[in-house]
HTML snippet that shows the backbone in 3Dmol.js (N, CA, C, O; Angstrom):
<script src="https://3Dmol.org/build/3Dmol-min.js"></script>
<div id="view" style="width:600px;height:400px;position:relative"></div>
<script>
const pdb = `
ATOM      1  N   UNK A   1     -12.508  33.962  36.058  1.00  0.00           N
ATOM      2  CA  UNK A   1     -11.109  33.654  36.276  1.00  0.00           C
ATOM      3  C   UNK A   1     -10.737  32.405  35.478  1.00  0.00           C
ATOM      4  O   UNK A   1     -11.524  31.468  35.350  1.00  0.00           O
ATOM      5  N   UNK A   2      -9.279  32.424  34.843  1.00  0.00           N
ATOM      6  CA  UNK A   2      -9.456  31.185  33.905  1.00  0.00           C
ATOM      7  C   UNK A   2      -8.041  30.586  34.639  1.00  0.00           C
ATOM      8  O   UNK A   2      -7.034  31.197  34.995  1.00  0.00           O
ATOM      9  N   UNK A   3      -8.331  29.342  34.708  1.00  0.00           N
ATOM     10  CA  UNK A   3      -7.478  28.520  35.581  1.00  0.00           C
ATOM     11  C   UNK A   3      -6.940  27.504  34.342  1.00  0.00           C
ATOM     12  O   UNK A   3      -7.599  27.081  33.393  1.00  0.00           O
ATOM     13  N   UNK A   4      -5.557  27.262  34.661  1.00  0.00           N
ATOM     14  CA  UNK A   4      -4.733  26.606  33.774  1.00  0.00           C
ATOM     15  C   UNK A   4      -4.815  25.231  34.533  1.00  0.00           C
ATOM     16  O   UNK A   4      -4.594  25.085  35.735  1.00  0.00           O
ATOM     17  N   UNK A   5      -5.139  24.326  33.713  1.00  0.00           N
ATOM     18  CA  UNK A   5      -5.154  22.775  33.788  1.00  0.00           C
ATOM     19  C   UNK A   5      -4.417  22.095  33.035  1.00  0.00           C
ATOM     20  O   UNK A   5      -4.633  21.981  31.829  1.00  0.00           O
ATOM     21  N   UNK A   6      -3.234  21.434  33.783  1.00  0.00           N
ATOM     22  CA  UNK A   6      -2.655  20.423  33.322  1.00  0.00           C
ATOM     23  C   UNK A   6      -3.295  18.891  33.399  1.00  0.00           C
ATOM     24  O   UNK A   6      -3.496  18.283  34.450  1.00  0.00           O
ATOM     25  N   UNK A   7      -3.609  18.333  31.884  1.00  0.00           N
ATOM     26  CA  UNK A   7      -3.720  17.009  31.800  1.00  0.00           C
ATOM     27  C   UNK A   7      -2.864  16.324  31.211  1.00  0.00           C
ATOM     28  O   UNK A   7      -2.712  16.532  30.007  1.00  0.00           O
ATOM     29  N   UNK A   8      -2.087  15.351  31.850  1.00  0.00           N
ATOM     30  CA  UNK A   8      -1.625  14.413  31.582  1.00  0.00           C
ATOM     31  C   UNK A   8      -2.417  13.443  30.834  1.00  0.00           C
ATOM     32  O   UNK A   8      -3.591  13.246  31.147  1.00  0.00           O
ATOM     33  N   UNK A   9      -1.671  12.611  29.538  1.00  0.00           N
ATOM     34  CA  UNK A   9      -2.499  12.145  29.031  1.00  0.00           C
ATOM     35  C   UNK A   9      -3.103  12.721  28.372  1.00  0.00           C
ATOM     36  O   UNK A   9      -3.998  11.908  28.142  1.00  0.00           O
ATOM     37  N   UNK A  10      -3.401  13.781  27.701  1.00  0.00           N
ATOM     38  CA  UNK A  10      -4.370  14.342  26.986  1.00  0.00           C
ATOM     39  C   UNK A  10      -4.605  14.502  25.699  1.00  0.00           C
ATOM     40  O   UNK A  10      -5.502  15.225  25.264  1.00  0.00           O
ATOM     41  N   UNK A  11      -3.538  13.602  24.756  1.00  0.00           N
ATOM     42  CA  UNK A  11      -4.087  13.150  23.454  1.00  0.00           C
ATOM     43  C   UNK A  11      -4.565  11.950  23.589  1.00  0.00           C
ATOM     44  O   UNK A  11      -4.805  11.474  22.480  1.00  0.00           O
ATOM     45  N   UNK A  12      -4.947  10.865  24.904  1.00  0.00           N
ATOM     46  CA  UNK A  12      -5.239   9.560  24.985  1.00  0.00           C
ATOM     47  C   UNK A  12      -6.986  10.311  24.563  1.00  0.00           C
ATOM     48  O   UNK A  12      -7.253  11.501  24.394  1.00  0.00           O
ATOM     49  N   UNK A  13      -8.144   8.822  24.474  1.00  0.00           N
ATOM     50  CA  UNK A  13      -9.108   9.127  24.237  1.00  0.00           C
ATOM     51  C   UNK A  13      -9.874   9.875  25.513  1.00  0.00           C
ATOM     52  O   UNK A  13     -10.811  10.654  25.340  1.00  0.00           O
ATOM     53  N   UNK A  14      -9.328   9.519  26.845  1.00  0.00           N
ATOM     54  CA  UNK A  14     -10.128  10.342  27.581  1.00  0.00           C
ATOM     55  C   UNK A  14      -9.564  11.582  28.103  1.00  0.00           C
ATOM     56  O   UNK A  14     -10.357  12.356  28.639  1.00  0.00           O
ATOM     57  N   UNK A  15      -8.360  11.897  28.042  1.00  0.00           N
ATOM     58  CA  UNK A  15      -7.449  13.137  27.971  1.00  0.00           C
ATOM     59  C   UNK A  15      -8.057  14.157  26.769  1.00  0.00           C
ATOM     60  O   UNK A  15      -8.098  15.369  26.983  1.00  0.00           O
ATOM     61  N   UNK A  16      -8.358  13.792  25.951  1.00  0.00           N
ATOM     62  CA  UNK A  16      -8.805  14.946  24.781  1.00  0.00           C
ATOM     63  C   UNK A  16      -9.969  14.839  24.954  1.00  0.00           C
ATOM     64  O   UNK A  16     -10.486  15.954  25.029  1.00  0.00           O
ATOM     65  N   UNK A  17     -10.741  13.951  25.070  1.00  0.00           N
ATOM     66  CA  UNK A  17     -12.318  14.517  25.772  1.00  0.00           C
ATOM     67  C   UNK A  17     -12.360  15.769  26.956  1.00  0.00           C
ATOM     68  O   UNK A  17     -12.894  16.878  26.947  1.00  0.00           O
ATOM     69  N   UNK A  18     -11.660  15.152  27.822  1.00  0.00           N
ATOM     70  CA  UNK A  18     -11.440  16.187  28.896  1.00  0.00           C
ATOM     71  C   UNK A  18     -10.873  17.536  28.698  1.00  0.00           C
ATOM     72  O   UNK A  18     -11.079  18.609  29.266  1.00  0.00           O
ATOM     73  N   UNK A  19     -10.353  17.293  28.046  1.00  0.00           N
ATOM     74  CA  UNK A  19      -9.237  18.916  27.368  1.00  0.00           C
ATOM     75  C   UNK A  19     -10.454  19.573  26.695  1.00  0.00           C
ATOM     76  O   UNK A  19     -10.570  20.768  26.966  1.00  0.00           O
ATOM     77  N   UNK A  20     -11.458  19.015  25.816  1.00  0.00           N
ATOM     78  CA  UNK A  20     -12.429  19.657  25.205  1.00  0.00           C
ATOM     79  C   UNK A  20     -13.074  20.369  26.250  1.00  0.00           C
ATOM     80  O   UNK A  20     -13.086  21.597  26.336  1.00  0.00           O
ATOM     81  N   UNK A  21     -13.657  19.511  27.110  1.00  0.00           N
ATOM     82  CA  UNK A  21     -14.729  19.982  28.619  1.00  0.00           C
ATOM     83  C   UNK A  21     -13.887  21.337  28.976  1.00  0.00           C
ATOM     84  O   UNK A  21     -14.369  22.469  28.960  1.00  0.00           O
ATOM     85  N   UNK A  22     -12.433  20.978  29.329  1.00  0.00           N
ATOM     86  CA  UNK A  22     -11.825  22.457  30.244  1.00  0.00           C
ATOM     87  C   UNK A  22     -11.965  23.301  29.421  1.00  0.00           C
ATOM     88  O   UNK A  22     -12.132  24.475  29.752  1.00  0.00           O
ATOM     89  N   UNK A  23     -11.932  22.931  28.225  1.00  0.00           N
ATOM     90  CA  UNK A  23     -11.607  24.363  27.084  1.00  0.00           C
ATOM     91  C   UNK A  23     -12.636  25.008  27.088  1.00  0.00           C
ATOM     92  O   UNK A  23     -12.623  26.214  27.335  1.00  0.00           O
ATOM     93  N   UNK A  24     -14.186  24.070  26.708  1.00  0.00           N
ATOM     94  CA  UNK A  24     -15.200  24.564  26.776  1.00  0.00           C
ATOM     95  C   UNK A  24     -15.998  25.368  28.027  1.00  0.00           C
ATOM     96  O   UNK A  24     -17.099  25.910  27.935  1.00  0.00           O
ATOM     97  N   UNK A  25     -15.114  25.291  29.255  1.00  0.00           N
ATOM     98  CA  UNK A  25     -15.578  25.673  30.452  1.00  0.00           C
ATOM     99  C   UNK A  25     -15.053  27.342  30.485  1.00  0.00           C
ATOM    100  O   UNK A  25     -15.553  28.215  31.194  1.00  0.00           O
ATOM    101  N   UNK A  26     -14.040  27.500  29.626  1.00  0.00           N
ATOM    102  CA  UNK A  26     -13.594  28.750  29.914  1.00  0.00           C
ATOM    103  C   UNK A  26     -11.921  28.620  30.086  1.00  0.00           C
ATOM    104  O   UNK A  26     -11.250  29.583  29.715  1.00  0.00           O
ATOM    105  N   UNK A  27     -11.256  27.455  30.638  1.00  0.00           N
ATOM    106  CA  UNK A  27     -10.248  27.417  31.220  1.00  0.00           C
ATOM    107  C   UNK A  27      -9.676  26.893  30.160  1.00  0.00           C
ATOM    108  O   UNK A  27     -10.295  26.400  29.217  1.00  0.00           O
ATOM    109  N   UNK A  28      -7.650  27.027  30.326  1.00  0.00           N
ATOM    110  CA  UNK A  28      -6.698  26.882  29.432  1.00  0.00           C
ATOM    111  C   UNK A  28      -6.032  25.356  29.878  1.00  0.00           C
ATOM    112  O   UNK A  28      -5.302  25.146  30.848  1.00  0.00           O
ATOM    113  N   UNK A  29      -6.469  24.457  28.961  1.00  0.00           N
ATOM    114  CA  UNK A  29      -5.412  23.124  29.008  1.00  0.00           C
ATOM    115  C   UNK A  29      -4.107  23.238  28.452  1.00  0.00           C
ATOM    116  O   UNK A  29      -3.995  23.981  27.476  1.00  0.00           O
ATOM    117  N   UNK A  30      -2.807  22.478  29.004  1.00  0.00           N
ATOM    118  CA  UNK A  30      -1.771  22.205  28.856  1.00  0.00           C
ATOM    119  C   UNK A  30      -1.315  20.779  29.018  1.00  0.00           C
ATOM    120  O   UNK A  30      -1.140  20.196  30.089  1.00  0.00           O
ATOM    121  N   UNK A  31      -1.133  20.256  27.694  1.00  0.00           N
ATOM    122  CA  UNK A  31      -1.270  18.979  27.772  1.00  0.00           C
ATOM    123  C   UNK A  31       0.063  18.142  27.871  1.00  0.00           C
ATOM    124  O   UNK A  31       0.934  18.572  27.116  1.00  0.00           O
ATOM    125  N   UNK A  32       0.351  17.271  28.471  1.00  0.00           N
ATOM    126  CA  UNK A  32       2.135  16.246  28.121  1.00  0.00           C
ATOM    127  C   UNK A  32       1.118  15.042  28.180  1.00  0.00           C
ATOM    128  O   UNK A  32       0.030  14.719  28.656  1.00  0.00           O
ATOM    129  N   UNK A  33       2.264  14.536  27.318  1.00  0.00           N
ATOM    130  CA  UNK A  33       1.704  13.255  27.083  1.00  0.00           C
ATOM    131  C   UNK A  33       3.250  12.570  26.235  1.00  0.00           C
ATOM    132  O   UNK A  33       4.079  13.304  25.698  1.00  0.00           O
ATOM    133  N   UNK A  34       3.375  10.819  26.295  1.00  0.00           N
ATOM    134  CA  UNK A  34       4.304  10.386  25.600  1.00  0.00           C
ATOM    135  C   UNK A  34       3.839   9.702  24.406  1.00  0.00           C
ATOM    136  O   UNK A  34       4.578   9.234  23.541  1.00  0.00           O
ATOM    137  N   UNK A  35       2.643   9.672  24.411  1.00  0.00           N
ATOM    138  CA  UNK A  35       2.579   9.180  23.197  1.00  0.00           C
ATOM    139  C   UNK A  35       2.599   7.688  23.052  1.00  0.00           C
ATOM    140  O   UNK A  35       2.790   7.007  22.045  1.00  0.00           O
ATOM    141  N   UNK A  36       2.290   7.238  24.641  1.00  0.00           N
ATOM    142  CA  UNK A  36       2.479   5.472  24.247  1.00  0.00           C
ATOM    143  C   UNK A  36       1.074   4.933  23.863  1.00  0.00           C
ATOM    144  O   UNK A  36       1.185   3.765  23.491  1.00  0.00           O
ATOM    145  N   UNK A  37       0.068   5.279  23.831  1.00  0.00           N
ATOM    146  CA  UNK A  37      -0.912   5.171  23.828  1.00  0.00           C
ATOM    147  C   UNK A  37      -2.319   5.873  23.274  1.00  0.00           C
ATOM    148  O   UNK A  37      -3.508   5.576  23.388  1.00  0.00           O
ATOM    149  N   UNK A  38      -1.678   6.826  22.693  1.00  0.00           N
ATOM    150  CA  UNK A  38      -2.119   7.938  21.710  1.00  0.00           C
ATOM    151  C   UNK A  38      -1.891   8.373  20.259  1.00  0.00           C
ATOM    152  O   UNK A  38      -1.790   7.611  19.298  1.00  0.00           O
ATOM    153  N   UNK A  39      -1.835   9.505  20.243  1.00  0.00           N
ATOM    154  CA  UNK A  39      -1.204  10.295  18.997  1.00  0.00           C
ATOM    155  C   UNK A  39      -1.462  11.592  19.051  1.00  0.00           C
ATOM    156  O   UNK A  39      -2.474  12.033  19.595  1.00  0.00           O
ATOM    157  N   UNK A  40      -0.701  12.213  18.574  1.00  0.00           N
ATOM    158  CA  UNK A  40      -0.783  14.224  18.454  1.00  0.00           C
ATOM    159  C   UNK A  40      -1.708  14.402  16.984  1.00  0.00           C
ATOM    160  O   UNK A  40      -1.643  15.514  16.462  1.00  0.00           O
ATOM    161  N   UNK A  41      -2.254  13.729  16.550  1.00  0.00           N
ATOM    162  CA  UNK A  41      -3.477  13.655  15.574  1.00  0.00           C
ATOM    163  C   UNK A  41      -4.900  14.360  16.384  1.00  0.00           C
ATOM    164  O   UNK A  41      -5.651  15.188  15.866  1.00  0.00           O
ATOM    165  N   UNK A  42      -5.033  13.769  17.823  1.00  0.00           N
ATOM    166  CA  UNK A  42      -5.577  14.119  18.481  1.00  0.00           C
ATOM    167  C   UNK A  42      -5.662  15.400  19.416  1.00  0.00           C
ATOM    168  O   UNK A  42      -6.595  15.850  20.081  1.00  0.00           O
ATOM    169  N   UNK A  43      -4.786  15.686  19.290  1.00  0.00           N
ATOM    170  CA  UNK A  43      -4.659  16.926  20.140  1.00  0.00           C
ATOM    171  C   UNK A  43      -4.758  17.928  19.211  1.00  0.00           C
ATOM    172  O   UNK A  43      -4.990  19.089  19.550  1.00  0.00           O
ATOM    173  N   UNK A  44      -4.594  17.567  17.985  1.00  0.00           N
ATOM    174  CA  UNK A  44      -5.104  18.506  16.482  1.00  0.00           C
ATOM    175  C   UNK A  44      -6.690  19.032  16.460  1.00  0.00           C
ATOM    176  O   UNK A  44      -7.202  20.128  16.234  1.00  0.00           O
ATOM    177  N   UNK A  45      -7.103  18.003  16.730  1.00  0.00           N
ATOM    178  CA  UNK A  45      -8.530  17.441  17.006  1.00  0.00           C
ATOM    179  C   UNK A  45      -9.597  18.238  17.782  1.00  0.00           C
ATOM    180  O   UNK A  45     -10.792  18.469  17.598  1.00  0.00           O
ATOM    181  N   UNK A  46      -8.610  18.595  18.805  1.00  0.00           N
ATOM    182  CA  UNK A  46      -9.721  19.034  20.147  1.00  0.00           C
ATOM    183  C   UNK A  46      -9.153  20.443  19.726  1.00  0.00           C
ATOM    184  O   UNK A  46     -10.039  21.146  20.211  1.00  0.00           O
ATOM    185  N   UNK A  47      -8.407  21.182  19.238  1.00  0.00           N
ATOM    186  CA  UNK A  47      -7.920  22.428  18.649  1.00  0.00           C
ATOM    187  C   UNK A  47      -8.923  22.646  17.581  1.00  0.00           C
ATOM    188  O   UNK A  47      -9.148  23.852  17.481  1.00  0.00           O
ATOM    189  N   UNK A  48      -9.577  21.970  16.786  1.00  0.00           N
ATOM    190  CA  UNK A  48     -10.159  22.115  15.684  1.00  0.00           C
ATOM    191  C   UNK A  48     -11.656  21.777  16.284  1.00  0.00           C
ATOM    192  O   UNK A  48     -12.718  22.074  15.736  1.00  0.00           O
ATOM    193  N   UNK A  49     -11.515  21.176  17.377  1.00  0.00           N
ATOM    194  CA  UNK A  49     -13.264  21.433  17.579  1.00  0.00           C
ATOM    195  C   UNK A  49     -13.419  22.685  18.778  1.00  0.00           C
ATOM    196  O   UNK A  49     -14.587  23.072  18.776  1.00  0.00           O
ATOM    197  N   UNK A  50     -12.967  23.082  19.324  1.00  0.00           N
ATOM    198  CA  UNK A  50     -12.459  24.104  20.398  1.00  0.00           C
ATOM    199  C   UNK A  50     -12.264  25.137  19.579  1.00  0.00           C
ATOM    200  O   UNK A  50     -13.288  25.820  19.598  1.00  0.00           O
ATOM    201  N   UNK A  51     -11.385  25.634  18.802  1.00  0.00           N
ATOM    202  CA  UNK A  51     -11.201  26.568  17.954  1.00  0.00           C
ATOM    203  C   UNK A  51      -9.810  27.029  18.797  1.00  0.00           C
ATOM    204  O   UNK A  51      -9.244  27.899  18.136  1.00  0.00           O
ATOM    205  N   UNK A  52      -9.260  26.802  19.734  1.00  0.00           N
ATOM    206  CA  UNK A  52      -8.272  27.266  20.616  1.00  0.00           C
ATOM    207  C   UNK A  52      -7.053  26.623  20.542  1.00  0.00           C
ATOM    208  O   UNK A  52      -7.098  25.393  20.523  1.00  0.00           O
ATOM    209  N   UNK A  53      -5.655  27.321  20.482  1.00  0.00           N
ATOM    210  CA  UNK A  53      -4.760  26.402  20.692  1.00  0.00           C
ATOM    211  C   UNK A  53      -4.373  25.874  21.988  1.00  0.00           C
ATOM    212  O   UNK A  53      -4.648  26.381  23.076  1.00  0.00           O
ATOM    213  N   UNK A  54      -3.606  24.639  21.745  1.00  0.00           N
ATOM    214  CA  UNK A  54      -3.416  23.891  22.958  1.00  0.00           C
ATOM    215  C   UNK A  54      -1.802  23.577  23.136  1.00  0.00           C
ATOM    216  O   UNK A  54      -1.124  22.862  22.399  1.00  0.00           O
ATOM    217  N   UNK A  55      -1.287  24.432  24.524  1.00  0.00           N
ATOM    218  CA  UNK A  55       0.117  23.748  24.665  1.00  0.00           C
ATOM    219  C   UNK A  55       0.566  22.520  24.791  1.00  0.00           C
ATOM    220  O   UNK A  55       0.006  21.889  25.687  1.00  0.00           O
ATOM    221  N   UNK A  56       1.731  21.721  23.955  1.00  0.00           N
ATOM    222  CA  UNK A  56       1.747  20.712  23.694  1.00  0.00           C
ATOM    223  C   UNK A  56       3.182  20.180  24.138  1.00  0.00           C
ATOM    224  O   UNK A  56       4.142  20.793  23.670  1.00  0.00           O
ATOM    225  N   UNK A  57       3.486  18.881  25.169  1.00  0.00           N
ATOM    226  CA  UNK A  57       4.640  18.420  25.244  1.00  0.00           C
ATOM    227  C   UNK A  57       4.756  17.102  25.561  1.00  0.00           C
ATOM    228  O   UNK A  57       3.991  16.403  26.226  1.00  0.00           O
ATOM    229  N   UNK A  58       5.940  16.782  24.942  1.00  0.00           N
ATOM    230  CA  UNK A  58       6.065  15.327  24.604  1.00  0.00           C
ATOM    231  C   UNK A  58       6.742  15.380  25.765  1.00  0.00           C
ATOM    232  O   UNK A  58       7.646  16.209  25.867  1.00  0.00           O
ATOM    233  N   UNK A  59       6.451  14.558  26.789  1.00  0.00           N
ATOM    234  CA  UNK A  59       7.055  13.803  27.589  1.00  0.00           C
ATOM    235  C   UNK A  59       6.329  12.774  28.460  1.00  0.00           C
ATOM    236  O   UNK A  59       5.117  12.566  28.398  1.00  0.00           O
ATOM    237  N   UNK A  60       7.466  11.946  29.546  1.00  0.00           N
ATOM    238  CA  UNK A  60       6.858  10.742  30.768  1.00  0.00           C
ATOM    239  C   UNK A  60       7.170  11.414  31.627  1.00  0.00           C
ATOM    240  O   UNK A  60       8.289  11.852  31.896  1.00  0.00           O
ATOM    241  N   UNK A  61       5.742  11.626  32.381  1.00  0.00           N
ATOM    242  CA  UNK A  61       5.800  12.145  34.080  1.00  0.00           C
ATOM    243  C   UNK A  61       6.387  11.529  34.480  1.00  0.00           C
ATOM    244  O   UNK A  61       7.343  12.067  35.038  1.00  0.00           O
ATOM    245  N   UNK A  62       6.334   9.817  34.549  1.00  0.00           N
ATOM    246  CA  UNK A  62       7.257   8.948  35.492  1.00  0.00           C
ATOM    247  C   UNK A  62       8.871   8.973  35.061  1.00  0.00           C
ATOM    248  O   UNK A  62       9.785   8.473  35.718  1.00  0.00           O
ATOM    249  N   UNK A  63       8.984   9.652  33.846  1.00  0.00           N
ATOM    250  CA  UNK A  63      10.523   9.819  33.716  1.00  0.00           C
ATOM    251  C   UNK A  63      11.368  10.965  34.803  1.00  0.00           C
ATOM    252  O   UNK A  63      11.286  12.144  34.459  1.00  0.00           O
ATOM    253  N   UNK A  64      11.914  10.754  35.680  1.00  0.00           N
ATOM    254  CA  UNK A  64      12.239  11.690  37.084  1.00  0.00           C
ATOM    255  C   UNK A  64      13.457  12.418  36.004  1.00  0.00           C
ATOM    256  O   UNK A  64      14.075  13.110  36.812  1.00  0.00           O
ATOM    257  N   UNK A  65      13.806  12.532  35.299  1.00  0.00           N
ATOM    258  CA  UNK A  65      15.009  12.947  34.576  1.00  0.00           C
ATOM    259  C   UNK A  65      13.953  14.561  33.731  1.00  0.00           C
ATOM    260  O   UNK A  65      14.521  15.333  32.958  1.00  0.00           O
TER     261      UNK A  65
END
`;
const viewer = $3Dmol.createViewer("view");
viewer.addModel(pdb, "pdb");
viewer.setStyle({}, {cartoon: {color: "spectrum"}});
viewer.zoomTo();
viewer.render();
</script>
């Protein structure tokens, strides 16, 4: 059964580590992230070592809007 995981954070350095692990487990990551502390360089990254694509969205959880 493949279970969809949302990580927040997941072009940060330990968000795309982790996105690798779920990917590699079998299961589908979906990543948001704003980008204050990252880059989408990275989320290139774990696509290219995974071989899988990864849904991608720019946003702040803490933004209630």
């Amino acid at each position: 059964m493949n279970s969809r995981v949302l990580v927040t954070g997941g072009a940060g350095y330990i968000g795309s580590h982790t996105c690798v692990e779920v990917l590699s487990a079998g299961h589908n990551a979906i990543i948001v992230d704003n980008f204050s502390n990252s880059c989408p360089e990275a989320v290139a990254r774990v696509e290219e070592i995974t071989g899988k694509k990864v849904p991608l969205y720019e946003a702040d959880v803490c933004d209630k809007e």
